[in-house]
C-alpha positions as CSV (number, residue, x, y, z in Angstrom):
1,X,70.9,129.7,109.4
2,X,74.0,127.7,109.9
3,X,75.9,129.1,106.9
4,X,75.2,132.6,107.6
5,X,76.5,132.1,111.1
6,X,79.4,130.3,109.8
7,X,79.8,133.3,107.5
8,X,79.6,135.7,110.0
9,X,82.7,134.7,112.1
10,X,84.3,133.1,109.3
11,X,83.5,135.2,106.2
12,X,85.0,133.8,102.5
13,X,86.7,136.4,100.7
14,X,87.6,136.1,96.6
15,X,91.0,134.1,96.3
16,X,92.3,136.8,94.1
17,X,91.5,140.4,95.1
18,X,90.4,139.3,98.9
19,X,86.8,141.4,98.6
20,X,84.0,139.4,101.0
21,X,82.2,137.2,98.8
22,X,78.3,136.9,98.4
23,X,76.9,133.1,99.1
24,X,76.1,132.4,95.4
25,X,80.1,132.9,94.6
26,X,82.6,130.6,94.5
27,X,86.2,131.0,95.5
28,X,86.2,134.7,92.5
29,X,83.9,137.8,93.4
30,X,82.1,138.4,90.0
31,X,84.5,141.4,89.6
32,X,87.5,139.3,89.1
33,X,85.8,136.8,86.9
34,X,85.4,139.5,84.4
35,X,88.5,141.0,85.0
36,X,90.6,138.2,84.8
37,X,92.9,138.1,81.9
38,X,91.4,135.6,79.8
39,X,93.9,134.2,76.9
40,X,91.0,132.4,74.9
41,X,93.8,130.5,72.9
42,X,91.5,127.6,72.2
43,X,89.0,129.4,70.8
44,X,90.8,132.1,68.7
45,X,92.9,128.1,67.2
46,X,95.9,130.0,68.8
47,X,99.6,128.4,68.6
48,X,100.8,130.5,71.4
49,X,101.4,127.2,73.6
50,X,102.4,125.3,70.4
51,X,105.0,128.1,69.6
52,X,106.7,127.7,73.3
53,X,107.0,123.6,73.0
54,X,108.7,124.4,68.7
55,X,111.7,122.0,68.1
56,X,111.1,120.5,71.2
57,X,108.2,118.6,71.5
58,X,105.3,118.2,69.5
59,X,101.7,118.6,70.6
60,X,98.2,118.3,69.0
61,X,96.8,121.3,70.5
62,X,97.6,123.9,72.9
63,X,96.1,126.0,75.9
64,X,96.1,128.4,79.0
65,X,93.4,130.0,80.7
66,X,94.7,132.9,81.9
67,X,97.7,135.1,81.3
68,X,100.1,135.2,83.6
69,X,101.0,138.5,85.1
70,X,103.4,139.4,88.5
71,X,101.8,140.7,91.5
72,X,98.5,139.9,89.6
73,X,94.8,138.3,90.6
74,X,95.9,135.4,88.7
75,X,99.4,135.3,90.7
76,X,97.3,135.7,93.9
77,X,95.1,132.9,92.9
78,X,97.9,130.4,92.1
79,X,99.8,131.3,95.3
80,X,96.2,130.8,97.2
81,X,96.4,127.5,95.4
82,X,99.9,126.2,95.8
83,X,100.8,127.7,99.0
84,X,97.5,128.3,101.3
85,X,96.2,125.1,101.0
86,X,93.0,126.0,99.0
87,X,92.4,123.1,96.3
88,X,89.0,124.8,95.7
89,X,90.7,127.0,93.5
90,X,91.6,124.0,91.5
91,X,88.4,123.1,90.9
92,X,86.8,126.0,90.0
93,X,89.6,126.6,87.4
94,X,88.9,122.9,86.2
95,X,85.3,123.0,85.3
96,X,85.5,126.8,84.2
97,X,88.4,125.5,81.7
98,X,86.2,122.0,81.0
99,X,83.0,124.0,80.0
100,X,84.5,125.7,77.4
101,X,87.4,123.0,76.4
102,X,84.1,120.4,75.7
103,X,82.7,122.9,73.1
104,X,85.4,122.2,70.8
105,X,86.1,119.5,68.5
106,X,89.8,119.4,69.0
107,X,89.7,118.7,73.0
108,X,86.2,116.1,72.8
109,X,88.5,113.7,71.4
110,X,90.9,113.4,74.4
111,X,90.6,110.1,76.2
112,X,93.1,110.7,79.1
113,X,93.9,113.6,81.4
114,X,96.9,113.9,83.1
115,X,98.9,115.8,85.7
116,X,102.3,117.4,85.8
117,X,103.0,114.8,88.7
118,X,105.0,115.9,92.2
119,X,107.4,114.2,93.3
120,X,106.6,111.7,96.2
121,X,108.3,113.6,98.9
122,X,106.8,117.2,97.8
123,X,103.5,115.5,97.8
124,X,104.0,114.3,101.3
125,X,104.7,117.6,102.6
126,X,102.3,120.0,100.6
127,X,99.7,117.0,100.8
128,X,98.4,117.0,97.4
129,X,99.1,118.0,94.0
130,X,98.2,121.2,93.0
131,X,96.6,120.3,89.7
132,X,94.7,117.2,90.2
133,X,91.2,118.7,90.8
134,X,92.1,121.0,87.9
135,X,93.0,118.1,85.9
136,X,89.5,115.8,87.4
137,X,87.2,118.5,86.6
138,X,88.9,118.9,83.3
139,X,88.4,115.2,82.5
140,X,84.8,114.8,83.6
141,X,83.8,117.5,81.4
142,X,85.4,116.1,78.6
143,X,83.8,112.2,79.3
144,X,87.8,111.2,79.7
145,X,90.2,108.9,82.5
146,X,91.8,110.9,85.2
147,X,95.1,108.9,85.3
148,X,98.1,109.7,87.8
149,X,99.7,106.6,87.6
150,X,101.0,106.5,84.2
151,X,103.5,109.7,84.8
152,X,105.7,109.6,87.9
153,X,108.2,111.8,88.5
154,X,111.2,110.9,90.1
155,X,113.7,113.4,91.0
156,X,112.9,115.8,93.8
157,X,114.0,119.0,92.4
158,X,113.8,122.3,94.1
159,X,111.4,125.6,93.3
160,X,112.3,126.7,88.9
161,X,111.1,129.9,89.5
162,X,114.2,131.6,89.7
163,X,116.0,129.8,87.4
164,X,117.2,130.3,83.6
165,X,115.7,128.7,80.8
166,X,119.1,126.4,80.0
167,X,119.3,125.5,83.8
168,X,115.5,124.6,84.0
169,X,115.9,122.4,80.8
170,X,118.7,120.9,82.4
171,X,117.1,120.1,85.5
172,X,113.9,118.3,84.1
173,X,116.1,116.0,82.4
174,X,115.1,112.3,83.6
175,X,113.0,114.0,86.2
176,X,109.9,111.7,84.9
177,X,109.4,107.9,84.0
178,X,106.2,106.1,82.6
179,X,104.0,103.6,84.3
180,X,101.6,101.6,83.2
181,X,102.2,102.7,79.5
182,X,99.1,100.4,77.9
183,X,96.9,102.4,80.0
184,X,97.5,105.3,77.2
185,X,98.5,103.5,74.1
186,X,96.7,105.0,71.0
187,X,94.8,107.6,72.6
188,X,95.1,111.4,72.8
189,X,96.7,112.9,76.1
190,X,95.8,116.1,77.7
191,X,98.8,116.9,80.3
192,X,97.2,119.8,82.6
193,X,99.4,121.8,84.9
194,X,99.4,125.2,86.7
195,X,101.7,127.5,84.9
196,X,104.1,127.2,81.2
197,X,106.7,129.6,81.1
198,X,109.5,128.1,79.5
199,X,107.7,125.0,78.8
200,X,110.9,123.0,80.2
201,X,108.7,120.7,82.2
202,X,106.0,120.0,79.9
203,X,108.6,119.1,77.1
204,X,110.2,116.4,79.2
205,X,106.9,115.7,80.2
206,X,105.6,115.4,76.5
207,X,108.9,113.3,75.5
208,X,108.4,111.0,78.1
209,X,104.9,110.1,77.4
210,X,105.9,109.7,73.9
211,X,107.6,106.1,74.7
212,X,103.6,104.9,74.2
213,X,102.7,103.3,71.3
214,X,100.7,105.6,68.8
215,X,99.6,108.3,71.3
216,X,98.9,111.9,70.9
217,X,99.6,114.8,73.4
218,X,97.6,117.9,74.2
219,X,98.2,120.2,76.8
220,X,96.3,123.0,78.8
221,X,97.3,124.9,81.7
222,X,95.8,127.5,84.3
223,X,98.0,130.3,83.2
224,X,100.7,131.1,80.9
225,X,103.7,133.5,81.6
């Protein structure tokens, strides 16, 4: 009786198209969930992300959730994410992603999950990182550490989303340094982050975790551009 009174002055509404939610949803109305622009890259074996690291870094294998689309549900969701306040949204993302990810042989050999990390100061103001429960979820469903100690990043840069692909290279150089490098030595990395569009951060992401001795580097994110 509690909830539904709760409900009633404080109703939930789907993070993406704002509809009123029933109790037995979560954070998407059933509408959006099939609406939502699925990329199914890791089960079509597609090289999409591989394609956007080429030349620059290598990775074992590669995936987003969702495609990326301005002014869309999956826009909405991120922004609800990042900018509102609601890590739910992580969550939900994480073990939607995990169920399927621990289906398939590539990702049930990766030992560590990581996070595109924030920058100490961002993290003080926005109050957590945007990707960890994406990233926790991720790793429970695959039986794997949850480490975000081991990548640090170190320059506070400002917002990428207006800039160029050159000038976002540019400003991720020497943006990240590794800690506590035996902690991933020969085993297989996932890196999980929100969005690849360039793939600027994830490649100096990739190329610092590298510096570990006999590692291998995965990488899936909520939504690709």
């Amino acid at each position: 009786m509690l909830k539904s009174i709760v409900n009633l002055f404080f109703p939930k509404v789907c993070n993406a198209c704002n509809n009123l939610l029933n109790e037995n949803m979560d954070a998407i109305c059933l509408d959006c969930r099939h609406d939502l622009p699925l990329t199914n890259f890791h089960f079509d074996n597609s090289d999409i992300v591989k394609k956007v690291l080429y030349g620059r870094a290598e990775i074992e294998n590669g995936t987003a959730l969702f495609r990326f689309e301005k002014k869309g549900n999956v826009q909405r969701l991120i922004h609800n994410l990042k900018y509102k306040g609601d890590e739910h949204i992580g969550f939900v993302l994480g073990n939607w992603l995990g169920g399927e990810l621990k289906t398939l042989e590539n990702y049930n050999t990766i030992d560590v999950v990581i996070p595109v990390p924030l920058h100490k100061n961002k993290l003080k103001t926005r109050g957590f990182n945007q990707v960890a429960k994406f990233g926790q979820q991720i790793a429970e469903a695959l039986n794997a550490d949850y480490l975000d100690d081991v990548l640090l990043k170190v320059t506070n840069t400002k917002s990428q989303v207006n800039k160029k692909r050159l000038a976002r290279w540019n400003s991720n150089e020497e943006q990240f340094t590794l800690e506590n490098q035996t902690k991933i030595e020969n085993k297989h990395v996932l890196i999980v982050d929100d969005i690849i569009t360039t793939g600027a951060t994830l490649e100096a992401c990739v190329l610092v975790l590298n510096q570990a001795k006999n590692i291998k580097i995965s990488i899936a994110t909520m939504a690709i551009a």
